[in-house]
LUMDRENVEX-990151 format. One record per residue (C-alpha): residue in one letter; residue number from 1; x, y, z. Coordinates in steps of 0.1 Angstrom, whole numbers. Example, Ala and Ser with C-alpha at 12.3 -4.5 7.8 and 13.67 -1.06 7.14 Angstrom:
<pts>
A; 1; 123; -45; 78 $
S; 2; 137; -11; 71 $
</pts>
This chain:
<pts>
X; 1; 63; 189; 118 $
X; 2; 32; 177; 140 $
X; 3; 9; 146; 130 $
X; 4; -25; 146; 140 $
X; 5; -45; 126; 113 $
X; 6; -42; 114; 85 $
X; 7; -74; 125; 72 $
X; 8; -73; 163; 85 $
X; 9; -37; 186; 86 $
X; 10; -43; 213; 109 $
X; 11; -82; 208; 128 $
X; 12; -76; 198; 158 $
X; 13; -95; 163; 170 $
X; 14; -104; 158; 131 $
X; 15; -115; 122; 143 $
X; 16; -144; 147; 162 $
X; 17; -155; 156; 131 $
X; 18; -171; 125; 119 $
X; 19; -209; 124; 111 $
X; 20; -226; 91; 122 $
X; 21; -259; 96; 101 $
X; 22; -256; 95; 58 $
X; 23; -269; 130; 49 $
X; 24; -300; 133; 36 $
X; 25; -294; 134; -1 $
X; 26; -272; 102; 1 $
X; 27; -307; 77; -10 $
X; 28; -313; 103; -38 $
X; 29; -277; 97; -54 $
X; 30; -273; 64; -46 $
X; 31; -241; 73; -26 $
X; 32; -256; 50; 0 $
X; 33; -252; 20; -23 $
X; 34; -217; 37; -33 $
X; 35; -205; 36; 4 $
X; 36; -219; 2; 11 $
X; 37; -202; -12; -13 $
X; 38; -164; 6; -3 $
X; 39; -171; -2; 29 $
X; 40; -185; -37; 34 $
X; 41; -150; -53; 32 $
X; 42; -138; -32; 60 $
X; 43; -166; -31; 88 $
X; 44; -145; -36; 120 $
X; 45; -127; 3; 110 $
X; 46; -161; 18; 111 $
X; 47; -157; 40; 82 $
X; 48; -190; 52; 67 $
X; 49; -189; 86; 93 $
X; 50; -157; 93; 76 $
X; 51; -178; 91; 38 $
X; 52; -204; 108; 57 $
X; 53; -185; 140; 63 $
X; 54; -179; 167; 34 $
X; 55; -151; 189; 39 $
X; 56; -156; 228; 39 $
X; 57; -118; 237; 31 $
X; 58; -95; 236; -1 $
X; 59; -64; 230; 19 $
X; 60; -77; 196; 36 $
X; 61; -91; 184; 1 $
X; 62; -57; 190; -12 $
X; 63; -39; 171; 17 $
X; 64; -64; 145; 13 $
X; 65; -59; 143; -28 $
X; 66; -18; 138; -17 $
X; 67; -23; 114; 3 $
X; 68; -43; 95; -25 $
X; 69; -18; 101; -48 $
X; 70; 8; 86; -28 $
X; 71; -10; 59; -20 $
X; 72; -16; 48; -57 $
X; 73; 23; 30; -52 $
X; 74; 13; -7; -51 $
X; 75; 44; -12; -30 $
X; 76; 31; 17; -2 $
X; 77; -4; -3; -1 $
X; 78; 14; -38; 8 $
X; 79; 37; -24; 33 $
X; 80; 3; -2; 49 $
X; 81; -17; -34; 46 $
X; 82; 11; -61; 62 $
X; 83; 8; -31; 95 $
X; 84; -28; -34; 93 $
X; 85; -29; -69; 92 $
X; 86; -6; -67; 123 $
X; 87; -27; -43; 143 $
X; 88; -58; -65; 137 $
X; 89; -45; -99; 153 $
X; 90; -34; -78; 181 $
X; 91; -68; -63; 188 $
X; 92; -79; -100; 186 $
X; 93; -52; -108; 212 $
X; 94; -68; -82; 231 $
X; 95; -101; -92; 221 $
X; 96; -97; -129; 236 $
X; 97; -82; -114; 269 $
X; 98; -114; -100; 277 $
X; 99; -131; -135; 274 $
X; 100; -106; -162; 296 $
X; 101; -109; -165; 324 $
X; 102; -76; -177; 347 $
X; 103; -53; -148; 349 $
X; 104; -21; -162; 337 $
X; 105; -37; -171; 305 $
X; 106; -52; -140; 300 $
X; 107; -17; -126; 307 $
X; 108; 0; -147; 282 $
X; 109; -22; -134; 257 $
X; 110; -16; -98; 266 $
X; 111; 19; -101; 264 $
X; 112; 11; -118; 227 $
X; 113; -6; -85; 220 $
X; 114; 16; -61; 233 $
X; 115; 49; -81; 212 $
X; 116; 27; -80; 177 $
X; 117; 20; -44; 185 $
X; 118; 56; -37; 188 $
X; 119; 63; -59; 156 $
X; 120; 40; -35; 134 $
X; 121; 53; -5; 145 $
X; 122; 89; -13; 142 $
X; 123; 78; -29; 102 $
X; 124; 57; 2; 91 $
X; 125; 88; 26; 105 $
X; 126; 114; 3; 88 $
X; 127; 86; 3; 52 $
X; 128; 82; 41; 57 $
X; 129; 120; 51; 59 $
X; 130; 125; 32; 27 $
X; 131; 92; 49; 12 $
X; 132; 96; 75; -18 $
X; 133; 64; 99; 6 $
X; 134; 56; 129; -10 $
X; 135; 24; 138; 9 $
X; 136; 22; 162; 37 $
X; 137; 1; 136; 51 $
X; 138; 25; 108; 52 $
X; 139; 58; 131; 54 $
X; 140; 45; 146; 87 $
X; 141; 32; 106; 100 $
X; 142; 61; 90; 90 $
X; 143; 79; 115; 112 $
X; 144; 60; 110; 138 $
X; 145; 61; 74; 138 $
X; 146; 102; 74; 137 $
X; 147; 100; 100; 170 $
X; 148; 77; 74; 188 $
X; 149; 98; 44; 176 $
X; 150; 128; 59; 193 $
X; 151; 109; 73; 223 $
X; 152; 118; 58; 257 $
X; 153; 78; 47; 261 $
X; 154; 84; 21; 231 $
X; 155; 116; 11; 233 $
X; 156; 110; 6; 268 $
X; 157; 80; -13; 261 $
X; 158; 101; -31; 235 $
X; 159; 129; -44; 252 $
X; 160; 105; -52; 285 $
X; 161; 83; -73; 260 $
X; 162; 113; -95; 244 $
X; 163; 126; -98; 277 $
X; 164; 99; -115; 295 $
X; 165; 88; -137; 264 $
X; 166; 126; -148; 265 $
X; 167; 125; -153; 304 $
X; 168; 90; -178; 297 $
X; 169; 107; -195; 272 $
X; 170; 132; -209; 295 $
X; 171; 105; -222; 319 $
X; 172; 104; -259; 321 $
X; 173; 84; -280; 343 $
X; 174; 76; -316; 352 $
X; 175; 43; -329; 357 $
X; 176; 44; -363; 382 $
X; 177; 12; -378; 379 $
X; 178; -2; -406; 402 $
X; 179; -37; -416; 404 $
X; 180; -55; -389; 406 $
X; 181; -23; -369; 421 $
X; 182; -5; -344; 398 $
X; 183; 25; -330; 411 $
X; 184; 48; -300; 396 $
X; 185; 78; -290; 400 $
X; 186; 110; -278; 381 $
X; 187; 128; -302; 350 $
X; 188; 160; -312; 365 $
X; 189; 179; -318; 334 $
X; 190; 164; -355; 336 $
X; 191; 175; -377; 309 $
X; 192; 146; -374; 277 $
X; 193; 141; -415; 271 $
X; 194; 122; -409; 243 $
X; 195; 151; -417; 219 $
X; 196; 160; -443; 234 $
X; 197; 126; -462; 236 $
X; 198; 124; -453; 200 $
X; 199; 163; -470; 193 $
X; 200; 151; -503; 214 $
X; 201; 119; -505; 199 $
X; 202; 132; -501; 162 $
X; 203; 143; -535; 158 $
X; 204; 107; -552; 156 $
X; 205; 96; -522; 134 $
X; 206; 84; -538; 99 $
X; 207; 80; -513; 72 $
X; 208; 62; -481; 75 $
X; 209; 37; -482; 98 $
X; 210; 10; -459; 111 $
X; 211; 18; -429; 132 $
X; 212; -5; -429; 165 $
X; 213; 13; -400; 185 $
X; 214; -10; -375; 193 $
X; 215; -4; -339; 185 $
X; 216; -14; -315; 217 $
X; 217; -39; -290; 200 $
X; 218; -29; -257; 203 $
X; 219; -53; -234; 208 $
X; 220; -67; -203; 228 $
X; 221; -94; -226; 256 $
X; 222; -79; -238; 286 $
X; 223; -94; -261; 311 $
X; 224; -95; -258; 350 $
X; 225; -65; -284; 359 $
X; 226; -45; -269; 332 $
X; 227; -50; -237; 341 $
X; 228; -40; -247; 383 $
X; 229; -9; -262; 368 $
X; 230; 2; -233; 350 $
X; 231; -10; -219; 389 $
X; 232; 16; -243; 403 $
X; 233; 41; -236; 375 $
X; 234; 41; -199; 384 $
X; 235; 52; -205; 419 $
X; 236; 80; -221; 407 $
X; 237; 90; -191; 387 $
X; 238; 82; -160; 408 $
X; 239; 100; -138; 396 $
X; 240; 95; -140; 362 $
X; 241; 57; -142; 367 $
X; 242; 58; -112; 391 $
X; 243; 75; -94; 363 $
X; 244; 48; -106; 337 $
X; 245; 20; -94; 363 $
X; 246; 38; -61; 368 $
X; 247; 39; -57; 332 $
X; 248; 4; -63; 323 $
X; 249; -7; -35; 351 $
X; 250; 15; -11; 339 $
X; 251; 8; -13; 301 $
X; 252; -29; -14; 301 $
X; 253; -28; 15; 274 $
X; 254; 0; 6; 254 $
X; 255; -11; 11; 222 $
X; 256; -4; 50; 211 $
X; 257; -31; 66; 203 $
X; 258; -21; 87; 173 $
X; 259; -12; 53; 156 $
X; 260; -44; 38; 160 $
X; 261; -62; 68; 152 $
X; 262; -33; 66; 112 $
X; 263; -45; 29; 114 $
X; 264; -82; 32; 108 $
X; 265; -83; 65; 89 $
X; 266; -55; 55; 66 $
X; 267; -87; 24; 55 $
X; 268; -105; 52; 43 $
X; 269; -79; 59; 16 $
X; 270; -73; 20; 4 $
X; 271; -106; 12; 3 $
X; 272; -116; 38; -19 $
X; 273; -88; 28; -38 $
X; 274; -100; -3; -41 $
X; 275; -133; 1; -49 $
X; 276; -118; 19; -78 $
X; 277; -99; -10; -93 $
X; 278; -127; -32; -102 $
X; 279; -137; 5; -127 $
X; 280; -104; 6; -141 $
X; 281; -111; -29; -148 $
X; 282; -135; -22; -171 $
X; 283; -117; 5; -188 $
X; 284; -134; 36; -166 $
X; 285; -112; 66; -157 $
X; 286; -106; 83; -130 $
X; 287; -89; 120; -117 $
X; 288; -84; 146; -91 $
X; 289; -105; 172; -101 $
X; 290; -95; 209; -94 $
X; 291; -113; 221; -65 $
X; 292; -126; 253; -62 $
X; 293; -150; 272; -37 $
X; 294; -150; 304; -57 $
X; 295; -149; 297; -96 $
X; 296; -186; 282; -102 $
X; 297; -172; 273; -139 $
X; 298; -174; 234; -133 $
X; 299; -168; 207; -158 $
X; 300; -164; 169; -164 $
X; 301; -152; 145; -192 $
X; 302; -164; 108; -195 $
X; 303; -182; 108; -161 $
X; 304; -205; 80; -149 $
X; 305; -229; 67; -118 $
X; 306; -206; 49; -98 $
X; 307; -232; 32; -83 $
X; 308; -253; 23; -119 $
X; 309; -217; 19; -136 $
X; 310; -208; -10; -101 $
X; 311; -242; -27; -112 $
X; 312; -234; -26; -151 $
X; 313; -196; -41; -152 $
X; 314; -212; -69; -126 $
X; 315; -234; -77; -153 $
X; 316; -213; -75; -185 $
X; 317; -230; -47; -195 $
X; 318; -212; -14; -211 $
X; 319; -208; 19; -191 $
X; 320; -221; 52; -210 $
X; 321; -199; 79; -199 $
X; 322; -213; 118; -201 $
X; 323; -196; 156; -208 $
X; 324; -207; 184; -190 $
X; 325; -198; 221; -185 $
X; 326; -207; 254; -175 $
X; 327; -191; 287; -182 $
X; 328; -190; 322; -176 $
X; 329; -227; 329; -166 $
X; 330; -239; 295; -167 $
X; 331; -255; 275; -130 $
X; 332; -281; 259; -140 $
X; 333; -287; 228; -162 $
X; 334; -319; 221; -175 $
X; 335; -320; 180; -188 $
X; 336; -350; 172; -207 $
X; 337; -359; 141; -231 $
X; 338; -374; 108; -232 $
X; 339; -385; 88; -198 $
X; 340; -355; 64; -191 $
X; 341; -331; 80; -218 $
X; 342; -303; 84; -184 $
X; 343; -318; 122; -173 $
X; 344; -315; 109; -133 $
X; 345; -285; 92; -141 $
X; 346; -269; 123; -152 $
X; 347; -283; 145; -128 $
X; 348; -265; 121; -102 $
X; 349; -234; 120; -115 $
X; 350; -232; 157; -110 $
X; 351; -245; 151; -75 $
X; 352; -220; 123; -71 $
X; 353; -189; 141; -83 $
X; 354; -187; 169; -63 $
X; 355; -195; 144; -37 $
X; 356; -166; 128; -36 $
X; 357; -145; 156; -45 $
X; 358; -156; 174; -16 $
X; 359; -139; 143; 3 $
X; 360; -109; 143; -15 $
X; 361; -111; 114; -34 $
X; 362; -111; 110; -73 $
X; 363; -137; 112; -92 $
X; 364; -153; 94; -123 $
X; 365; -138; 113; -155 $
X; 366; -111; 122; -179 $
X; 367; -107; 156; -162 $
X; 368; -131; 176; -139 $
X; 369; -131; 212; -123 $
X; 370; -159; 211; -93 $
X; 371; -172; 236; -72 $
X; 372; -167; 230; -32 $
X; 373; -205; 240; -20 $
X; 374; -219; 248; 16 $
X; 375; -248; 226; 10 $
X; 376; -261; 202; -9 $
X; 377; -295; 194; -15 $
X; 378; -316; 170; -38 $
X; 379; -355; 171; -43 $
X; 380; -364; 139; -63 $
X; 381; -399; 127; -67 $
X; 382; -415; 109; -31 $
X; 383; -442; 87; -29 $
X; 384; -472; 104; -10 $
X; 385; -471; 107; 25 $
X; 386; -503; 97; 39 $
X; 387; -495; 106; 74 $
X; 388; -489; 144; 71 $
X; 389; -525; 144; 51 $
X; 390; -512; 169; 22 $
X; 391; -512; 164; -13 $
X; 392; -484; 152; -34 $
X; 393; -483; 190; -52 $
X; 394; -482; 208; -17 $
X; 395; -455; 186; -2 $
X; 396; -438; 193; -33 $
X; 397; -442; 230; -28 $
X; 398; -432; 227; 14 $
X; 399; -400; 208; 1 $
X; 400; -390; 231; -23 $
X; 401; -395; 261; 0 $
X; 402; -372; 247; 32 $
X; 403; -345; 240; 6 $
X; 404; -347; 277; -7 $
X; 405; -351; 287; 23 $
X; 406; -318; 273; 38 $
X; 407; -296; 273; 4 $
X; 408; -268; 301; -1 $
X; 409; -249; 307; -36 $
X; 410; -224; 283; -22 $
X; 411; -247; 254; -22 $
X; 412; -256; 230; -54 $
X; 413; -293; 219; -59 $
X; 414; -303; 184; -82 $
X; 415; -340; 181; -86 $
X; 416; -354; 153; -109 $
X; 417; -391; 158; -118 $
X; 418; -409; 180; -97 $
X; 419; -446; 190; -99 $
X; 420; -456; 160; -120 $
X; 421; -487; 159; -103 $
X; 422; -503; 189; -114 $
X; 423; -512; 203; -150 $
X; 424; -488; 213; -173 $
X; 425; -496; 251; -169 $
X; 426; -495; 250; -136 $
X; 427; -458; 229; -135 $
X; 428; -452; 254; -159 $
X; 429; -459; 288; -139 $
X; 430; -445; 274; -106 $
X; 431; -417; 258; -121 $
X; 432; -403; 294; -134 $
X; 433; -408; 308; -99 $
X; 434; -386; 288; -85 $
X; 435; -362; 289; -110 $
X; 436; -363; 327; -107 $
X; 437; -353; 321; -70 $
X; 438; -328; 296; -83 $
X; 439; -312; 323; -102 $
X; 440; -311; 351; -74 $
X; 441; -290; 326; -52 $
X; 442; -271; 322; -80 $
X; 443; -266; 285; -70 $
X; 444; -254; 255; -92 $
X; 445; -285; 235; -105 $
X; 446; -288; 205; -123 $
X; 447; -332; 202; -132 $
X; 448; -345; 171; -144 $
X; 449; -378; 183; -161 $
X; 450; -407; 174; -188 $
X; 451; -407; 213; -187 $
X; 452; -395; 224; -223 $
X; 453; -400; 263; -212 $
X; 454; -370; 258; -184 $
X; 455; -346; 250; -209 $
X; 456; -342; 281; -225 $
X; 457; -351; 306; -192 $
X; 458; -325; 329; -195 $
X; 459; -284; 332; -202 $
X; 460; -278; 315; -169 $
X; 461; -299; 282; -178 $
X; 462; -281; 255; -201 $
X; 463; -297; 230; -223 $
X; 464; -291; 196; -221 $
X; 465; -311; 164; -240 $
X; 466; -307; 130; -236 $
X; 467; -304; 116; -269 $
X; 468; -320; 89; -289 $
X; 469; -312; 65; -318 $
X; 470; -324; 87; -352 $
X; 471; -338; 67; -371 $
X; 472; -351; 45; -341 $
X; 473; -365; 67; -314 $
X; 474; -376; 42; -289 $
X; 475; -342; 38; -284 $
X; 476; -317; 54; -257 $
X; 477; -287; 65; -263 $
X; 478; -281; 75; -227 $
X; 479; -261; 100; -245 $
X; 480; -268; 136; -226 $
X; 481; -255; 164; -247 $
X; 482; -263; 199; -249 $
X; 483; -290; 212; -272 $
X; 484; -321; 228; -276 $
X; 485; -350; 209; -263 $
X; 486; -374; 199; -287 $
X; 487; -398; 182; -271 $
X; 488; -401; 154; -300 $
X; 489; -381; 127; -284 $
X; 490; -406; 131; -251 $
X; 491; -439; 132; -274 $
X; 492; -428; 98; -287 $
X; 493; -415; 83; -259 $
X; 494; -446; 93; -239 $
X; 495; -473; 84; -267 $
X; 496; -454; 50; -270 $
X; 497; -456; 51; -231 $
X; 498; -494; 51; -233 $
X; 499; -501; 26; -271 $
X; 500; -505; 58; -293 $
X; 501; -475; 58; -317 $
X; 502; -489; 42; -356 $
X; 503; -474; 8; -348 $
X; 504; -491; 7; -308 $
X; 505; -520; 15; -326 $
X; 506; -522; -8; -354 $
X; 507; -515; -37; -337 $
X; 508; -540; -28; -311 $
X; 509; -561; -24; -344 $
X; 510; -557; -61; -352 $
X; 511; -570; -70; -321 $
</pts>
């Protein structure tokens, strides 16, 4: 069994694969303020590319999901975390190396590094062999990391490392000052007075009294004279010093490579997980939804925004979870209703799921079936761009055409309100030509629209309404369900919108 990553099975140099920039949809979902948030804890790993990369194959998503899955063990998490908390004061060992200046210093940090390195490995391979792994993902690295713990490189590097901090422990040196004369040379098993002076002294102590020794500091900074006596100290001990130069040249690289590479992408796993927790918290679910790139028959129970459901639980505030589905024919849902009654919420939380099921991770739900697509693409309302001197209706039309243009079946479209800023006849006409576009790709579409005439297109269209309180229509329900759109709930909503319902009116009346 070979280990390459713990994040891809069988590409080779998955690490390559990373995408530096947030795709272009990301601001339109709010994924960007999804990823901010699972990230910010865990900056030094660098690990939005990894949230920024969708995966194209079943089988990773799947090695990904088991990996997940195994990782949900408490125990597993502590054991991963104790190695990570390892590896990072070792890259700050290395980190201060980089800064001293006198060599033996920098040396003795090195070797520091080099012997917590060694410490983490030999944990995380004794945590591992006591781990109940089911994974392909840990199976195949937990392997690995037993190989390279019995490898002649570490246990070479091992036994080098105890070695030489045992051989500096048993330096001692004296330090004969006069003046401004400091002289060093080896301790010669002189007699240590200090017990002594204490036993004469005790006699004309009187009670407890104050302690004024001085504790040394001890610290990373050294200072010139120090740093020429631990000169002087070395040429006391050559050998062993010799041996601690030798093995600072020849282990410049010591840490393996594979390891580091398990020790960064393994973050992407745990803080997903816990950016989870503070949902489950509040009662949210979560699953693994089934993944499919063939079956366009999707589905999802008790789904949410992650990123409006993160603001809502900070606030005390409850979470209003949605259904969705489509079956046989179905691609296309067409969401109409009152302004603010949760249509663009609901539009990206279909955006949003499959997402983060195309990265392997769980998603928001009871139980979900997503499609794996090609492409996503999102076309929600822009302000007007001055600079390219076209109209807000044309720039609506240029953007709707390159996404046609480049989508395939495979791909999934969200659009939230286009063509607002034309007439309703014309919204109406071009509207149905795109959906008749929509259609021939046969593509999965979720369309945000004032336009009642998409609902109800043809068999491949699928109503959907957010819902209001009946017998008080001003308010939201946030409640998307499917039915036939009526318009009423907009016409009220929009003549409230503007001061024309009977109440608006009257009291503008009384004025």
């Amino acid at each position: 069994m070979t280990f390459r990553s713990i994040l891809f099975e069988k590409t080779e140099g998955g690490v390559k694969k990373e995408t530096p920039e947030a795709p272009v949809f990301f601001v339109d979902l709010n994924l960007d303020q999804v990823i901010e948030v699972i990230t910010a804890r865990k900056e030094e790993y660098n690990l939005k590319p990894f949230f920024y990369t969708s995966l194209k194959d079943m089988d990773t998503i799947k090695y990904r999901q088991e990996v997940m899955r195994d990782l949900e063990n408490e125990t597993l998490v502590e054991k991963i975390e104790s190695f990570a908390q390892k590896m990072r004061a070792m890259r700050r060992c290395l980190a201060l190396v980089d800064k001293l200046y006198y060599k033996y210093h920098k040396e003795g940090w090195f070797l520091e590094a080099v012997n917590i390195y060694c410490d983490a490995v030999n944990g995380l391979t004794h945590d591992l062999s006591l781990a109940d792994l089911k994974s392909r993902g840990f199976l195949a690295f937990r392997e690995y990391l037993m190989n390279y713990a019995k490898s002649d490189r570490f246990t070479l590097l091992l036994a080098e490392t105890k070695k030489l901090k045992a051989d500096l422990a048993t330096v001692k040196y004296c330090l004969l000052i006069k003046g401004n004369s400091v002289r060093v040379r080896k301790y010669e098993s002189e007699m240590d007075y200090s017990a002594e002076v204490e036993k004469t002294f005790e006699k004309f102590k009187q009670g407890v009294v104050k302690d004024y020794r001085v504790k040394l500091p001890i610290g990373s900074s050294m200072n010139h004279v120090e740093a020429q006596i631990l000169d002087l100290v070395a040429r006391l001990y050559p050998e062993i010093f010799l041996n601690l130069d030798d093995f600072c040249a020849k282990n410049g690289h010591f840490v393996d490579e594979t390891i580091a590479v398990f020790d960064r992408e393994i973050q992407f796993y745990i803080a997903y997980l816990e950016y989870l927790e503070t949902f489950k918290r509040a009662g949210l679910k979560f699953c693994y939804p089934q993944v499919s790139n063939t079956c366009k028959e999707v589905y999802n129970y008790e789904g949410f925004d992650l990123a409006l459901a993160y603001k809502l639980i900070n606030e005390n505030s409850s979470v209003v979870c949605n259904d969705f589905y489509l079956k046989d024919p179905e691609r296309i849902l067409v969401v109409t209703g009152p302004n603010q009654g949760g249509k663009t919420t609901f539009a990206r939380t279909f955006g949003q799921l499959h997402y983060l099921a195309s990265l392997g991770c769980p998603v928001p739900g009871r139980e979900a079936q997503l499609f794996l697509f090609d492409s996503l693409f999102t076309h929600f309302e822009k302000e007007e761009n001055i600079q390219n001197l076209r109209g807000k209706l044309e720039d609506d039309l240029i953007r709707i055409y390159h996404i046609l243009d480049q989508a395939t079946s495979n791909s999934i479209l969200i659009m939230n309100e286009i063509f607002t800023s034309t007439t309703l006849r014309d919204g109406v006409f071009l509207s149905k030509k795109i959906m008749e576009k929509i259609i021939q790709l046969d593509l999965l579409c979720v369309w945000v629209t004032f336009l009642d005439e998409l609902a109800s297109f043809n068999e491949k269209t699928v109503s959907m309404v957010s819902t209001v309180v009946p017998e008080n229509p001003a308010l939201r329900t946030y409640k998307i369900v499917r039915g036939p759109a009526d318009g009423l709930a907009y016409a009220i909503a929009i003549a409230d919108k503007y001061r024309l319902t009977y109440n608006r009116l009257m009291e503008r009346l009384k004025l």
